[in-house]
C-alpha positions in Angstrom: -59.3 51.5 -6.0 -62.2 50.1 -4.3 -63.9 47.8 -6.0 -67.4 48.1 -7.3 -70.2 45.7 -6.1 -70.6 43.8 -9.9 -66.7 43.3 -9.6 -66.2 42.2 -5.9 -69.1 39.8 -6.2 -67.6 37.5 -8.8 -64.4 37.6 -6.3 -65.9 36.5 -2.9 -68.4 33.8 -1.5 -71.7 35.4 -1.7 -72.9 36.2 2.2 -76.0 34.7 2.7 -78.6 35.4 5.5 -81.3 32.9 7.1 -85.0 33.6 8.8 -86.4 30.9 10.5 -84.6 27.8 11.6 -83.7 28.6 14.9 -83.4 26.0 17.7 -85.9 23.1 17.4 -86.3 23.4 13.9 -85.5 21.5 11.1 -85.0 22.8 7.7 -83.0 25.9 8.5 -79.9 23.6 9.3 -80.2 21.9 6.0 -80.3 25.2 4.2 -77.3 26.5 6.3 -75.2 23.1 5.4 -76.2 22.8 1.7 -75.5 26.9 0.8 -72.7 26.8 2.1 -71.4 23.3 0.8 -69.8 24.4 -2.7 -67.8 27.2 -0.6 -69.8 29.8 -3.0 -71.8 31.6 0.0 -71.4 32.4 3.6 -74.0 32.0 5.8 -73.5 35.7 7.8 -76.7 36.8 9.3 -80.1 35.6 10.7 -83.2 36.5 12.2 -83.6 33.2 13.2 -86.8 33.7 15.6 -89.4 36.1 16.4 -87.9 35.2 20.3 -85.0 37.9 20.5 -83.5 35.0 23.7 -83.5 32.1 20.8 -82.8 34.0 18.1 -79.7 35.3 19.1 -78.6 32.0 21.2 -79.3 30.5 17.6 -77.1 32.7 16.1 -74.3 32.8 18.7 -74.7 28.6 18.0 -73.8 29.1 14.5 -71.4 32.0 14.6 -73.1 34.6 12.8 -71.7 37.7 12.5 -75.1 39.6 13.0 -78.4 38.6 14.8 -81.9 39.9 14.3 -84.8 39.6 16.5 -87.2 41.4 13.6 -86.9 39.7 9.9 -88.5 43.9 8.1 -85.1 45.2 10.3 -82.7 42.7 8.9 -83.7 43.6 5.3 -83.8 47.4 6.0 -80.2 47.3 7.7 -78.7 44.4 5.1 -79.7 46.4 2.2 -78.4 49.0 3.5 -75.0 48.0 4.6 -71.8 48.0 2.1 -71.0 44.4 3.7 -74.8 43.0 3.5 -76.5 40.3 2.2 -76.6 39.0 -1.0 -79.6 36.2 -0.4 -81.8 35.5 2.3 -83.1 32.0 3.4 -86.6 32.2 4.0 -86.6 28.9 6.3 -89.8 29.6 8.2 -93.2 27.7 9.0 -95.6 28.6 5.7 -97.6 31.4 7.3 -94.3 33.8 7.3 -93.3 32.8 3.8 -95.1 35.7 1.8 -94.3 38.5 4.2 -90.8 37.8 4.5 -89.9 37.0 0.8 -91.9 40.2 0.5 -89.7 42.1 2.8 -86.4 40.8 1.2 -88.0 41.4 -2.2 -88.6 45.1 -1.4 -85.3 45.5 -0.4 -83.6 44.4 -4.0 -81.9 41.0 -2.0 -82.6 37.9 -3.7 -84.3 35.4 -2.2 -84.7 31.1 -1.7 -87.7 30.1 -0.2 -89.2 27.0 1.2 -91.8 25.9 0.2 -94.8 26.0 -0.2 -94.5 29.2 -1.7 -97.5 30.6 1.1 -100.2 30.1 2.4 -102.2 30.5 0.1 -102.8 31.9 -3.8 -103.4 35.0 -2.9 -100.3 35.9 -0.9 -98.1 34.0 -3.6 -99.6 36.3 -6.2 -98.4 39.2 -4.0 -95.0 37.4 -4.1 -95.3 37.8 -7.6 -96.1 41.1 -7.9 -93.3 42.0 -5.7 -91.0 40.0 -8.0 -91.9 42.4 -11.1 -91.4 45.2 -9.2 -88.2 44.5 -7.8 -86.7 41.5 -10.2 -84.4 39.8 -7.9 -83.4 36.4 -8.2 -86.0 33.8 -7.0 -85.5 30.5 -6.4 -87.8 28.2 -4.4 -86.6 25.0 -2.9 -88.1 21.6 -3.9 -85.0 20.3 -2.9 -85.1 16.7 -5.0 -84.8 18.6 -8.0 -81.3 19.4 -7.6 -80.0 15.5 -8.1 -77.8 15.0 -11.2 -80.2 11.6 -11.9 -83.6 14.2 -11.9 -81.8 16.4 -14.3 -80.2 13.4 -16.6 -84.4 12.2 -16.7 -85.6 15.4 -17.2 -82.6 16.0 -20.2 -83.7 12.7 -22.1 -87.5 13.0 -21.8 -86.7 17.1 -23.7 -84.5 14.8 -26.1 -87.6 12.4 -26.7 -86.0 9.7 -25.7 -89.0 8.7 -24.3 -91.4 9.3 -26.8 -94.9 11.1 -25.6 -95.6 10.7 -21.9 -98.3 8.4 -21.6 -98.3 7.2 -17.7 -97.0 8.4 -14.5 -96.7 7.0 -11.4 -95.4 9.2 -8.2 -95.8 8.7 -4.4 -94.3 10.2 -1.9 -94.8 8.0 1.6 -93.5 8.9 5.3 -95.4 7.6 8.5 -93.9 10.5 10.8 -97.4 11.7 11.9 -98.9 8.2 12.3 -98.7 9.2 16.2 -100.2 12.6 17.5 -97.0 14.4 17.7 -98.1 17.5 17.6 -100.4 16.8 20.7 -99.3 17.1 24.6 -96.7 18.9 26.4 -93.7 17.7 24.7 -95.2 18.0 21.6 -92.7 17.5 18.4 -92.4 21.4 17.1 -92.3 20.6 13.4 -96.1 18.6 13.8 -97.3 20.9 15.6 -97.2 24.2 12.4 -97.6 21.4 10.1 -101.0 20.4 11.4 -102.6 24.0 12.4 -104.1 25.9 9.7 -103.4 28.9 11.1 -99.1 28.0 10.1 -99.3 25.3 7.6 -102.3 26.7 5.4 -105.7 24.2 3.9 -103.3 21.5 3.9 -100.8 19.6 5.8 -99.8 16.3 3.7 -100.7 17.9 0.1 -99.0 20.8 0.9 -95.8 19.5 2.9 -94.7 16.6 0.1 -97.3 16.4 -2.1 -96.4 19.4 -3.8 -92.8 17.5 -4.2 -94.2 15.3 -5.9 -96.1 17.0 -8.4 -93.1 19.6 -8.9 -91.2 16.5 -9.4 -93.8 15.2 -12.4 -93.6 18.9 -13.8 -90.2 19.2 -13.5 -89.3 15.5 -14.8 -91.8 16.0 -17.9 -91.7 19.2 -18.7 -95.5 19.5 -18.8 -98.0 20.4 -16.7 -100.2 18.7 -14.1 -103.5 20.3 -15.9 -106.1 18.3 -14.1 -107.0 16.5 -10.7 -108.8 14.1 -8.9 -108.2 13.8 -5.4 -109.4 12.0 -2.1 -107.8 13.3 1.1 -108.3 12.2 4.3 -107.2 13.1 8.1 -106.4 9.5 9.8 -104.8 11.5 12.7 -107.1 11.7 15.5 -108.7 15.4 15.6 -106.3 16.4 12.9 -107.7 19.6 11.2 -105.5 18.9 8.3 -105.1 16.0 5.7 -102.1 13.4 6.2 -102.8 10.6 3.3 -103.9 11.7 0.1 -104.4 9.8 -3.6 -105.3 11.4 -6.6 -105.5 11.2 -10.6 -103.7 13.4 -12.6 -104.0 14.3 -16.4 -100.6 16.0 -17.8 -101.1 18.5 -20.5 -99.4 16.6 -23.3 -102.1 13.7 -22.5 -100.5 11.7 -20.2 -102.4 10.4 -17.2 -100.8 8.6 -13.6 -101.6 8.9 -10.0 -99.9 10.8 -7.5 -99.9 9.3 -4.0 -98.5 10.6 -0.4 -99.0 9.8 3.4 -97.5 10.6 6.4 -99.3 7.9 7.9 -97.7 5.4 6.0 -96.3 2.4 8.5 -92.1 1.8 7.9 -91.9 4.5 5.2 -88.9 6.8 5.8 -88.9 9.2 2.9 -89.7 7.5 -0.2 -90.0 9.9 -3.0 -90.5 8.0 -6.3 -91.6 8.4 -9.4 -92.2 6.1 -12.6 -92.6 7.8 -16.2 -93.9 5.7 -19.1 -93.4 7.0 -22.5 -94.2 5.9 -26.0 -90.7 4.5 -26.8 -88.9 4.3 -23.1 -89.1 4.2 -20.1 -87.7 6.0 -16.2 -87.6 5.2 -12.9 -86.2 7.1 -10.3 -86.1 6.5 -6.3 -85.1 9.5 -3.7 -83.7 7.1 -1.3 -81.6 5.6 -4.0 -81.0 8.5 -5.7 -77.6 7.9 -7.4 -79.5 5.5 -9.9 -81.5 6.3 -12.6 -83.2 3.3 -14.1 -83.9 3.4 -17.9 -85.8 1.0 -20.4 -86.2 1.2 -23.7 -88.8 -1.3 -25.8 -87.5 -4.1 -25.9 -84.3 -3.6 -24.4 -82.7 -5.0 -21.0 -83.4 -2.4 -18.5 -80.4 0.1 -17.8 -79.5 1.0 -14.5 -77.5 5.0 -15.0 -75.5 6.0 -11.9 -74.5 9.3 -11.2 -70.8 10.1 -11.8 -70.8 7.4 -14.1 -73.2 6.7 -17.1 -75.1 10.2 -16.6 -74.2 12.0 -19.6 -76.8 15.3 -19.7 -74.3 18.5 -19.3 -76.7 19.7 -16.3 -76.5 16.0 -14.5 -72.4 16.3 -14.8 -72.4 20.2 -13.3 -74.4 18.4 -10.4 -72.2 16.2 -9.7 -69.4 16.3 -6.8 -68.2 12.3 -5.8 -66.8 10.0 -8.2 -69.0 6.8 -9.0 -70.2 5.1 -6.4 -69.8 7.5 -3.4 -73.6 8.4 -2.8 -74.9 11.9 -2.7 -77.8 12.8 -0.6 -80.5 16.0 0.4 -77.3 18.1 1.3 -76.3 17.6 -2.0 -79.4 17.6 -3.6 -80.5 21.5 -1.7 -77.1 22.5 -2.6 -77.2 21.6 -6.4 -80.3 24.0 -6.4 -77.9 26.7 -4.4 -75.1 26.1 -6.7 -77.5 27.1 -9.8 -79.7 29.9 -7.8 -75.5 31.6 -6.9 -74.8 31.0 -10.9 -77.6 33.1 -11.7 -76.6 35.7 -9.0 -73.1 36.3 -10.4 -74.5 36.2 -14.0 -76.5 39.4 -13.6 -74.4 41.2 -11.7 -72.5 40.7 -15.5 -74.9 42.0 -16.6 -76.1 38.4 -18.6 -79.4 36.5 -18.3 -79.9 33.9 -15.6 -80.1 30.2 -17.1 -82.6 29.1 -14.2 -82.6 25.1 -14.0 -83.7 25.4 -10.4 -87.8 25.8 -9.3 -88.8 29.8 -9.0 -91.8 32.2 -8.6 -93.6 30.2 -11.5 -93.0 27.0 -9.7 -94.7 28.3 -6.4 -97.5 29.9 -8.0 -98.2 26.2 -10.0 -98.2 24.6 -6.3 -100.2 26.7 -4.5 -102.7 26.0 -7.4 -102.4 22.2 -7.0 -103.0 22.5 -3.5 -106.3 24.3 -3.6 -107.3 22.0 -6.3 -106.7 18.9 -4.3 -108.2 20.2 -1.0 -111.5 21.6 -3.5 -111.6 18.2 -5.2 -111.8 16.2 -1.9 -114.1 18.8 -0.2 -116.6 18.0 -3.8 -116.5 14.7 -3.4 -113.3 13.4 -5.2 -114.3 15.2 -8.7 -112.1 16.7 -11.5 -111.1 19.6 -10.7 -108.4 21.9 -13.0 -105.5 23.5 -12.2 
């Protein structure tokens, strides 16, 4: 008896499919690596550039079984197929985003996007609207949100551990584009749709990481980033787009911090951190340390919690992979998100409700908002402006 697609789906890897990330790029290899690291999913199809020569030479490079030139004919022919997709990868530069989530949407597959969600309000509205029409499973990857430590911070702030949320300090520093890479004949591909509004949208800095960084205060808190005060500025010579930003922030529950990020920021690699100040306690947390979650309660030593060892929150533990002291990194990290995003999958194909735990639609829709603030803020002078 053949099987039905509920049954056969809890007894395979889900098969996965990829737009953007071709040659040259970036991000799409990550994606392919981390969906495929908990041997839950098969990467088995791409449309992997709008070049029919790259995109297949991509594909042939990572032994797809199926190559698309056209991203609206991969979802027609995958949701059509017995043996198609189950998600698609939307892995593109941010001007592609809405139309192919859209696409996918349309054609009932579930979707992970990068983000930012779009370009722009507007088009992640229509992402929205899609959504409700055809509710497939959305997930949207801020990737830092899948360490165990994030989700053992996030478990003890909901615990009140930390009391109310009184201060927050986050920054997210690289110095990448302190050079004009995206300037010249061998100009460095991903600068060059991170800097042009016509690709990366009204922002290039605020959009790229700082909306990392805010997810990661929303997600950490479990409030919301209500308010804004922002300065951006564009250091890069002729850059259209900002590339250092700092702001003020003032959290729903009456918390206030800054958020800071730069891409202009000499000897910084990728350092994503974040400090939460509560009532009672204390967290600090450090992507490029990221197995160590430091915790201080009043008048207390400081604790330093290490994943696979002193994280206790049931989520932190289902994160988990190495034993103590074997680090895990962005693989892991995107992957953790994948892992939760394929729970979800299986779940309603039972017929149950997803248990989320991973970013989605109402996580885009909150950046795309903090990115217009910022850039409306700055272009008024550095004044409050709410999200």
């Amino acid at each position: 008896m053949e099987l039905t697609y509920q049954n056969s789906l809890q007894q395979r890897p889900l098969r996965a499919g990829i737009v953007g990330g071709g040659s040259g790029a970036f991000i799409g290899a990550v994606h392919r690596m981390a969906a495929q690291l908990d041997g839950q999913a098969v990467l088995v199809a791409g449309a992997l550039s709008s070049r029919e020569a790259v995109a297949h030479d991509s594909a042939k490079a990572w032994y797809l079984q199926r190559s698309y030139s056209d991203f609206h004919e991969m979802a027609k022919q995958e949701a059509a197929r017995e043996d198609g997709i189950d998600f698609v990868i939307v892995a593109t530069p941010n001007h592609l985003h809405a139309e192919v989530a859209i696409a996918f949407i349309n054609a009932g597959i579930n979707v992970m996007c990068e983000k930012p969600l779009a370009m722009n309000l507007a088009e992640a509205k229509a992402i929205e609207a899609a959504l409700q029409e055809h509710p497939v499973i959305f997930g949207l990857a801020h990737t830092y949100t899948g360490y165990p430590a994030v989700h053992e911070a996030k478990q003890k702030i909901a615990n009140g551990e930390l009391g109310a949320i009184r201060k927050v300090l986050v920054e997210y520093n690289q110095d990448w584009l302190m050079s004009a890479l995206e300037s010249g004949p061998d100009a460095n591909k991903q600068a060059s749709w991170r800097t042009d509004p016509a690709r990366s949208g009204i922002s290039c800095c605020v959009g790229d990481i700082g909306t990392h960084a805010a997810n990661m205060v929303e997600f950490m808190t479990g409030e919301t980033i209500d308010q804004i005060c922002a300065d951006l500025t564009s250091f890069g010579t002729g850059r259209q787009l900002d590339d250092d930003a700092n702001m003020l922030i003032r959290l729903s529950g009456g918390g206030k911090g800054t958020l800071v990020c730069s891409q202009i920021a000499c000897g910084e690699e990728n350092a994503l951190a974040i400090r939460i100040y509560g009532a009672k306690a204390a967290i600090e947390w450090h992507q490029q340390e990221p197995n160590t979650l430091w915790f201080t309660q009043q008048g207390k030593p400081r604790q330093s919690l290490r994943t696979a060892v002193s994280l206790v929150s049931e989520q932190a533990l289902h994160l988990t992979r190495t034993p103590g002291g074997h680090p895990e990194g962005i693989l892991e990290s995107l992957a953790g998100l994948y892992k939760l995003f394929i729970e979800d999958i299986r779940r309603v194909a039972r017929d149950e409700q997803p248990q989320g735990g991973y970013p989605g639609i109402a996580d885009g829709l909150r950046g795309m908002r903090f990115i217009e603030a910022a850039v409306s803020s700055a272009e008024k002078g550095a004044c409050w402006q709410i999200i």
